[in-house]
C-alpha positions as CSV (number, residue, x, y, z in Angstrom):
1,X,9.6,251.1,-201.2
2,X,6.7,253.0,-202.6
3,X,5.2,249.0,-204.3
4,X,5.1,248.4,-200.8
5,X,3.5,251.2,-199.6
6,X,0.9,250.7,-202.3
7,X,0.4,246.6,-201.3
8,X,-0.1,247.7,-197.7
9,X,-2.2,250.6,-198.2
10,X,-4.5,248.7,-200.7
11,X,-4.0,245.2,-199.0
12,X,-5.0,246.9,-194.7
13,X,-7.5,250.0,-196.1
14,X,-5.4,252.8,-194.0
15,X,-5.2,250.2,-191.3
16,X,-1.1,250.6,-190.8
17,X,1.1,253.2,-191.3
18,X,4.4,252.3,-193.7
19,X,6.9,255.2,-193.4
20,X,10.5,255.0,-194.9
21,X,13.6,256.7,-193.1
22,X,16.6,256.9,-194.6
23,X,19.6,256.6,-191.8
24,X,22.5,257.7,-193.9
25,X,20.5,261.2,-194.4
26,X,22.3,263.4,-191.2
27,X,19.1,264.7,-190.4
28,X,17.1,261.4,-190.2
29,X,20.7,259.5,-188.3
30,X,20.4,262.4,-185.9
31,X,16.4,261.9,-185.4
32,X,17.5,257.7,-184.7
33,X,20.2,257.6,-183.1
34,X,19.4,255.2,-180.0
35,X,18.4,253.1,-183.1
36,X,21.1,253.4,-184.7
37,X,23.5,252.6,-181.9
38,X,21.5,249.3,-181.7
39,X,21.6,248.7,-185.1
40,X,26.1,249.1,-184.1
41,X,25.7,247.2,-181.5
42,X,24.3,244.0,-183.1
43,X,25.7,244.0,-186.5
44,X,22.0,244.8,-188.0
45,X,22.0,244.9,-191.9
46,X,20.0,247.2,-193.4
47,X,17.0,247.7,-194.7
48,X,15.4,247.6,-191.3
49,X,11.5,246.8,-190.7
50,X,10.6,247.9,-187.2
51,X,6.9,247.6,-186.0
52,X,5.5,249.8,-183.2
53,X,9.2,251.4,-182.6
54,X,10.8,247.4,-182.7
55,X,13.0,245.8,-185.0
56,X,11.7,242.6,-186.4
57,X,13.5,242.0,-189.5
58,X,16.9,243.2,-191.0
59,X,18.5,242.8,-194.5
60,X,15.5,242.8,-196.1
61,X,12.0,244.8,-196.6
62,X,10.3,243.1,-199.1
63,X,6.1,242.9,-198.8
64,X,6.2,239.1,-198.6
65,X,8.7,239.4,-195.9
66,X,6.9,242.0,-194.0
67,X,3.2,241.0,-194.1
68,X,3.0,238.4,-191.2
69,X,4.8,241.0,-189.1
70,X,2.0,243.3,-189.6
71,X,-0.3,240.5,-189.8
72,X,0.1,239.6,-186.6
73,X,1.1,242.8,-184.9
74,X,-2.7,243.3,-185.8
75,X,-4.5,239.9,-185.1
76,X,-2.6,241.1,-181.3
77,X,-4.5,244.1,-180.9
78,X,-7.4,242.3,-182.8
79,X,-8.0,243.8,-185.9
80,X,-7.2,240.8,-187.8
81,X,-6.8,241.9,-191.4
82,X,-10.2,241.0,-193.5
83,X,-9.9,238.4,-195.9
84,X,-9.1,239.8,-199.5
């Protein structure tokens, strides 16, 4: 997780936010737990990615994986990352 963290901070300049929550800690389960029920509810594998409180991609959290998510959750509100 923290490679990830590095690649988005470097790659969007403090543009997005990357937090990690562990659900099997009680205190962070407790702090999720409509999220969690949905994650029941439709069989979700984890690792979760959610943008802006949504689930868009389960099983997996790799950077490659994640970066058109938060590509285009920002071309959206239009701030369109700046080409690298």
């Amino acid at each position: 997780m923290a490679i990830t963290q590095f690649y988005f901070e470097r790659m969007y300049e403090g543009r997005v936010q990357v937090e990690y929550h562990d659900l099997a800690r009680p205190e962070e389960a407790e702090a999720y737990q409509d999220l969690l029920e949905e994650v029941r509810r439709y069989r979700l594998p984890f690792p979760l990615v959610a943008i802006d409180g949504e689930i868009l991609l389960a099983g997996g959290a790799e950077f490659y994986q994640i970066k058109p998510l938060v590509d285009e959750a920002l071309e959206a509100r239009g701030q369109a990352r700046k080409a690298q």
